[in-house]
NUVODREN-534472 format. One record per atom (N, C-alpha, C, O): residue number from 0; chain; atom name; x, y, z. Coordinates in nm, 3 decimals. Each point is the difference from the previous one (the first is absolute). Layout:
N
nr, kette, atom, east, north, up
NUM, A, CA, X, Y, Z
...
//
This chain:
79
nr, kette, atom, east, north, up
0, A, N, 0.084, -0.117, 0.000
0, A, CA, -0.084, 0.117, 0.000
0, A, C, 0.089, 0.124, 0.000
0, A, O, 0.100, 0.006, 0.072
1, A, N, -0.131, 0.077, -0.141
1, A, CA, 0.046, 0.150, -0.039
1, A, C, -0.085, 0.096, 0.087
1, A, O, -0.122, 0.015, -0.006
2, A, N, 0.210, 0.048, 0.091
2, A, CA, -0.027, 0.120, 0.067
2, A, C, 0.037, 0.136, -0.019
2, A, O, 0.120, 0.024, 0.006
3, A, N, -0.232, 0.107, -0.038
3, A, CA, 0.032, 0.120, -0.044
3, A, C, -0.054, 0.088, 0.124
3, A, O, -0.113, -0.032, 0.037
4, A, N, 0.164, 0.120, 0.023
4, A, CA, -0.009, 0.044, 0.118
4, A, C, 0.021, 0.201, -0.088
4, A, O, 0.104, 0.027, -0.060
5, A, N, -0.196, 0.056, 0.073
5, A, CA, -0.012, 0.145, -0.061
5, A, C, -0.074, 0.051, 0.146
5, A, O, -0.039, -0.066, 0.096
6, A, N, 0.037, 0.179, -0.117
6, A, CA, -0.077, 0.117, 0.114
6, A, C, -0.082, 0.043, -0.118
6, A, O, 0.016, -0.035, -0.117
7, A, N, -0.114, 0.124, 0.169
7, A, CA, -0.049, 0.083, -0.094
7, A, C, -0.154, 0.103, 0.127
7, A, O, -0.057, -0.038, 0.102
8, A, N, 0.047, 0.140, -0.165
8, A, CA, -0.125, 0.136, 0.103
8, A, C, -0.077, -0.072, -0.111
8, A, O, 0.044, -0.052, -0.102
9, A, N, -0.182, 0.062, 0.153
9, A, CA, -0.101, -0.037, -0.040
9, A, C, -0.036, 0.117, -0.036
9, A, O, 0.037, 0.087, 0.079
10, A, N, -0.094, -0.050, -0.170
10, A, CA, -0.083, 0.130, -0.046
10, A, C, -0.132, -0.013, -0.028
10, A, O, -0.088, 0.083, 0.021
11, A, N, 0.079, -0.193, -0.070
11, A, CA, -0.145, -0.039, -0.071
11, A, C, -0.056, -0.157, 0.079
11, A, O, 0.037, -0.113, -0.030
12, A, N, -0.114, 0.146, 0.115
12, A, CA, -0.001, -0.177, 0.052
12, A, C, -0.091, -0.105, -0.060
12, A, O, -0.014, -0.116, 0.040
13, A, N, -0.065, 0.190, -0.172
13, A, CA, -0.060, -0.078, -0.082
13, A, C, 0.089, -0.024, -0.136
13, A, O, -0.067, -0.064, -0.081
14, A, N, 0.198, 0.096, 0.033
14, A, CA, 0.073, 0.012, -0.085
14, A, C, 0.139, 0.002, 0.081
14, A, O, 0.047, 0.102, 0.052
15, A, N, 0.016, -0.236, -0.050
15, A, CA, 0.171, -0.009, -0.014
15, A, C, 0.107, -0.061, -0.096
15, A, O, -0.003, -0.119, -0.030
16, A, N, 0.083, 0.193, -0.009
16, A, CA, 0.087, -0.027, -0.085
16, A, C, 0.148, -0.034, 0.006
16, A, O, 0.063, 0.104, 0.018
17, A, N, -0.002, -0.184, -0.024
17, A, CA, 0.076, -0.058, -0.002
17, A, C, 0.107, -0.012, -0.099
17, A, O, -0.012, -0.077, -0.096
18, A, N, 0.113, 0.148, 0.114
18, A, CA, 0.079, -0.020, -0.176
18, A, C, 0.135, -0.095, 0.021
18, A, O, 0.038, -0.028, 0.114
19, A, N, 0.017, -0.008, -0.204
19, A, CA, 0.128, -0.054, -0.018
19, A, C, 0.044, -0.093, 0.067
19, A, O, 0.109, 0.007, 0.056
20, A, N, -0.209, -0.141, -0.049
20, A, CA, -0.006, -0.097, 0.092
20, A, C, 0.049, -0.131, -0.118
20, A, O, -0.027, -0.035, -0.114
21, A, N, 0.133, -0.013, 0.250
21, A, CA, 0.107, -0.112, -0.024
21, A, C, -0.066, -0.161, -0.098
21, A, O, 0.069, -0.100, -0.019
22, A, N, -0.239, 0.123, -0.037
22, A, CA, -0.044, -0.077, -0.045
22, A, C, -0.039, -0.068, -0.138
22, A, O, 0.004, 0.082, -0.091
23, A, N, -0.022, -0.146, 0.070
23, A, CA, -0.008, -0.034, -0.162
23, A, C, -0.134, 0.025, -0.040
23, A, O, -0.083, -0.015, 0.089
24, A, N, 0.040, 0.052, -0.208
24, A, CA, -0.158, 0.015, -0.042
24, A, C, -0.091, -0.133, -0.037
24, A, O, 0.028, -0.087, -0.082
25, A, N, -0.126, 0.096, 0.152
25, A, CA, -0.004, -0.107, 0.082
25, A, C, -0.019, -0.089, 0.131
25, A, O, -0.078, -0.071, 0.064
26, A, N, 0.168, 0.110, -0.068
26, A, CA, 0.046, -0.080, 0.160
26, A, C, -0.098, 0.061, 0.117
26, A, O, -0.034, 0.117, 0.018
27, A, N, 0.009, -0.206, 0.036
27, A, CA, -0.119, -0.025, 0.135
27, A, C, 0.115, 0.072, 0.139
27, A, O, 0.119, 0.004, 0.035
28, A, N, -0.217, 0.030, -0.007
28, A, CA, 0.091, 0.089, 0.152
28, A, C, -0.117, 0.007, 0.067
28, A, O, -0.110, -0.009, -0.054
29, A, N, 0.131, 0.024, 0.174
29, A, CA, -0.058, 0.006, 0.141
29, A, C, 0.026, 0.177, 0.070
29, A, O, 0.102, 0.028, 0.064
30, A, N, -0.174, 0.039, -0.083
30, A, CA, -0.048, 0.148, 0.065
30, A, C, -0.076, -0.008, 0.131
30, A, O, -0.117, -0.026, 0.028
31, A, N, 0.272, 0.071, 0.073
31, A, CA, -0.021, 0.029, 0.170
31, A, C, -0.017, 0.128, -0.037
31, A, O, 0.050, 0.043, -0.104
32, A, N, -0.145, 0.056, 0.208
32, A, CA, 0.018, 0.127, 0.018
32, A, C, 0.049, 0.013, 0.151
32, A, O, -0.090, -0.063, 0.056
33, A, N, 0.178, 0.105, 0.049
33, A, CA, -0.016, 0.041, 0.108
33, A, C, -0.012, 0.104, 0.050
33, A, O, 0.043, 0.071, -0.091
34, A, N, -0.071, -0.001, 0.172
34, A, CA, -0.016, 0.161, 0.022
34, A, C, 0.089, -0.013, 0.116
34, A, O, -0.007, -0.075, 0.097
35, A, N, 0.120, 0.194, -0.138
35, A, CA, 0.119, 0.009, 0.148
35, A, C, -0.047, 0.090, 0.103
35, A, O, -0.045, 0.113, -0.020
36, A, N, 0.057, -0.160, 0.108
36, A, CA, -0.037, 0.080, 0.127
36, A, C, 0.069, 0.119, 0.047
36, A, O, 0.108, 0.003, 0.058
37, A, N, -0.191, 0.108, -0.092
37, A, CA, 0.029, 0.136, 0.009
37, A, C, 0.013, 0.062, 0.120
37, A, O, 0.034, 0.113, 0.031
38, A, N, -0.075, -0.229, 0.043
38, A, CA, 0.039, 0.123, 0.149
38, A, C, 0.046, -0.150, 0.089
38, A, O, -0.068, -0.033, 0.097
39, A, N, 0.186, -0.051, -0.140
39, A, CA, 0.069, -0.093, 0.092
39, A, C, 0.016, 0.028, 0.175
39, A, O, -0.029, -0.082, 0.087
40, A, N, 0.080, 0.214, -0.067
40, A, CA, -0.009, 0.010, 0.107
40, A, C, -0.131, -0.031, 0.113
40, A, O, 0.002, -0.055, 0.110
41, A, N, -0.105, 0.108, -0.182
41, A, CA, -0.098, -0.061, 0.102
41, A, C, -0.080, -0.132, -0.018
41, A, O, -0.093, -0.040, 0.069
42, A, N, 0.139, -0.006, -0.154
42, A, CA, -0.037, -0.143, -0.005
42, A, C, 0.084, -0.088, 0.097
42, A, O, -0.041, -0.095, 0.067
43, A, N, 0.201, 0.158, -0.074
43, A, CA, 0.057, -0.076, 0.112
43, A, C, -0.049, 0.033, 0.147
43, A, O, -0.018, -0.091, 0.081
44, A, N, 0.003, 0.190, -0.059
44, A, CA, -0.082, 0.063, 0.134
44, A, C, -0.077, -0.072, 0.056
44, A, O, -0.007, -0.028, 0.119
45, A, N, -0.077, -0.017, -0.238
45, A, CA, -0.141, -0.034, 0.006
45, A, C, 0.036, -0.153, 0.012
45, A, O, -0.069, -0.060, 0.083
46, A, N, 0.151, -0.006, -0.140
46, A, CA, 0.048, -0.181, 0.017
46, A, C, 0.030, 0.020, 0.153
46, A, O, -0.051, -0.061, 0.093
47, A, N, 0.159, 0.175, -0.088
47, A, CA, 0.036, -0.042, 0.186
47, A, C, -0.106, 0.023, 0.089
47, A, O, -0.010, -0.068, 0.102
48, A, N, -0.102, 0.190, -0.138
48, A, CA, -0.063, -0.006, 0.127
48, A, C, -0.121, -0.153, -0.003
48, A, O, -0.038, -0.053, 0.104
49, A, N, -0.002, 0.009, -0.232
49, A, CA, -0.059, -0.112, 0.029
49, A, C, 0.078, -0.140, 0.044
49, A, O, -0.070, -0.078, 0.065
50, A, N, 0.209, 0.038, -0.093
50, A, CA, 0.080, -0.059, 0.098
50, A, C, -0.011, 0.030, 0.133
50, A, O, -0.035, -0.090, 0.076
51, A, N, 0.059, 0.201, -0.032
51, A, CA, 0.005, 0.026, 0.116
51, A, C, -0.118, -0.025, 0.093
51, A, O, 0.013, -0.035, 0.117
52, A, N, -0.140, 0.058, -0.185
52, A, CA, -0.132, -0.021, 0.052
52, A, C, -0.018, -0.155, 0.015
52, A, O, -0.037, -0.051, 0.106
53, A, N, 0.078, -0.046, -0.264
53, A, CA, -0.013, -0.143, 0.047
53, A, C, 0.082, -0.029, 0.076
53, A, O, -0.049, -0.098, 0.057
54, A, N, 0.180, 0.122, 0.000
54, A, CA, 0.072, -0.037, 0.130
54, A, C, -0.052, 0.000, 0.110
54, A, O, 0.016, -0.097, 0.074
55, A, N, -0.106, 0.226, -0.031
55, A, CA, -0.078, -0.006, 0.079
55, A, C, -0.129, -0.086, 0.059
55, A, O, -0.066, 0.018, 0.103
56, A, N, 0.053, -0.139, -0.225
56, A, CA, -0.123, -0.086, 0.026
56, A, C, 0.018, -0.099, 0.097
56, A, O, 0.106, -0.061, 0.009
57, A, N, -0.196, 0.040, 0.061
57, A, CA, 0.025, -0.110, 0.137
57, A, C, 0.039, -0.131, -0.041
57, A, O, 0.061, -0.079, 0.071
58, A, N, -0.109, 0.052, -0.228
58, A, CA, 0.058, -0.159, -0.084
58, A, C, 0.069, 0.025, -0.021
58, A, O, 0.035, -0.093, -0.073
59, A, N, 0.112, 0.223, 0.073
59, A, CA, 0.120, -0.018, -0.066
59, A, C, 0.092, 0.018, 0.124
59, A, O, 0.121, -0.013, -0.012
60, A, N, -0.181, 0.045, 0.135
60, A, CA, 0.067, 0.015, 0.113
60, A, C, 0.029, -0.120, 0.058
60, A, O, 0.103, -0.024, 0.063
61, A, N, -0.210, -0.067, -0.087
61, A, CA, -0.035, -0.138, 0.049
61, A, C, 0.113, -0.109, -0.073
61, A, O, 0.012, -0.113, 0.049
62, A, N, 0.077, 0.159, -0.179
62, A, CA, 0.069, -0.077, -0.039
62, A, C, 0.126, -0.014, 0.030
62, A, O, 0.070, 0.101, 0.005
63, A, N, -0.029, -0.196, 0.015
63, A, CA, 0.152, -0.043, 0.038
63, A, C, 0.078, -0.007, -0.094
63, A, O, -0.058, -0.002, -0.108
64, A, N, 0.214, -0.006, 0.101
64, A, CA, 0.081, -0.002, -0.088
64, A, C, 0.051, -0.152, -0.064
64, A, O, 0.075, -0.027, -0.094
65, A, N, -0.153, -0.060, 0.193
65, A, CA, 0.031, -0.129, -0.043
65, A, C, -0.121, -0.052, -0.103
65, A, O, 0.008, -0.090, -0.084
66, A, N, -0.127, 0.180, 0.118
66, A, CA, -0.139, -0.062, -0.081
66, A, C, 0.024, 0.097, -0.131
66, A, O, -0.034, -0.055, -0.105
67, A, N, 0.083, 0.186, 0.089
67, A, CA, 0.039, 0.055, -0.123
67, A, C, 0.101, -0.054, -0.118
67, A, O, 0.012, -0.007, -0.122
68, A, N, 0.073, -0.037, 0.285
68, A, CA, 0.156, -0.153, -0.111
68, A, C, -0.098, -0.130, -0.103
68, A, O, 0.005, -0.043, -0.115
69, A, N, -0.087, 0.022, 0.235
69, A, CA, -0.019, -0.109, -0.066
69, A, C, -0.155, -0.007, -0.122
69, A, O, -0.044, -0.093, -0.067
70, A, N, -0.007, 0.252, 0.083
70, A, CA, -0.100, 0.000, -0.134
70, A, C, 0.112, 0.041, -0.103
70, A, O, -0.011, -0.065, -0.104
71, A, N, 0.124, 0.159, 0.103
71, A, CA, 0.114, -0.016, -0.129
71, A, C, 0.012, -0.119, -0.064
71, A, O, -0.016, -0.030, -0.118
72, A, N, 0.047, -0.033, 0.212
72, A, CA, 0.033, -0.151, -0.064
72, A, C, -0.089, -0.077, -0.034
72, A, O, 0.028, -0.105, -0.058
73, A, N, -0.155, 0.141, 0.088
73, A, CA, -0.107, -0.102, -0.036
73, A, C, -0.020, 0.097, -0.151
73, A, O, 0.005, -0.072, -0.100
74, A, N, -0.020, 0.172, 0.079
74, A, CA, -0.016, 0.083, -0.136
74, A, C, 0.147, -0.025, -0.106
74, A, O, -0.006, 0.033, -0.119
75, A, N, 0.141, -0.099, 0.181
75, A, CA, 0.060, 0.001, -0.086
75, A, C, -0.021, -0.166, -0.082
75, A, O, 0.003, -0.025, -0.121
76, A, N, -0.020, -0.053, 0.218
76, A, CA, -0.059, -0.137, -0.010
76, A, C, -0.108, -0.015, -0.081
76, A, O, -0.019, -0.109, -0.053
77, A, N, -0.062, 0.207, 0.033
77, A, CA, -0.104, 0.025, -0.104
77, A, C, -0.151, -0.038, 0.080
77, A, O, -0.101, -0.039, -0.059
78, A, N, 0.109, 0.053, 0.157
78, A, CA, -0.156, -0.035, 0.090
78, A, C, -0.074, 0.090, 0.002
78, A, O, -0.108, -0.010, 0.058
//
């Protein structure tokens, strides 16, 4: 599989264009769009303060370091 990786501003979100792509005419390709996250900072904010809130749950207080060892290993084991 052939991978082409471009940026591009959207201007038109019913019309995108694409030029000078690594492909043959023809050829079948697969179109991801992702949208980059414009304000990272508070998304990370926002990951730690909901970490921080599930730390606080009485089921994650309740867990030991030997019952966390041993669900790793049961997930690497494939259970």
């Amino acid at each position: 599989m052939q991978a082409y990786r471009t940026h591009l501003v959207i201007e038109d979100p019913e019309h995108v264009t694409v030029s000078n792509l690594p492909f043959r005419p023809g050829q079948s390709v697969e179109v991801l769009f992702i949208a980059q996250d414009t304000n990272r900072a508070a998304a990370v904010q926002e990951l730690q303060a909901l970490l921080k809130e599930t730390q606080t749950l009485p089921q994650v207080q309740a867990l030991t370091e030997d019952e966390i060892a041993a669900e790793i290993a049961a997930h690497r084991r494939g259970q």
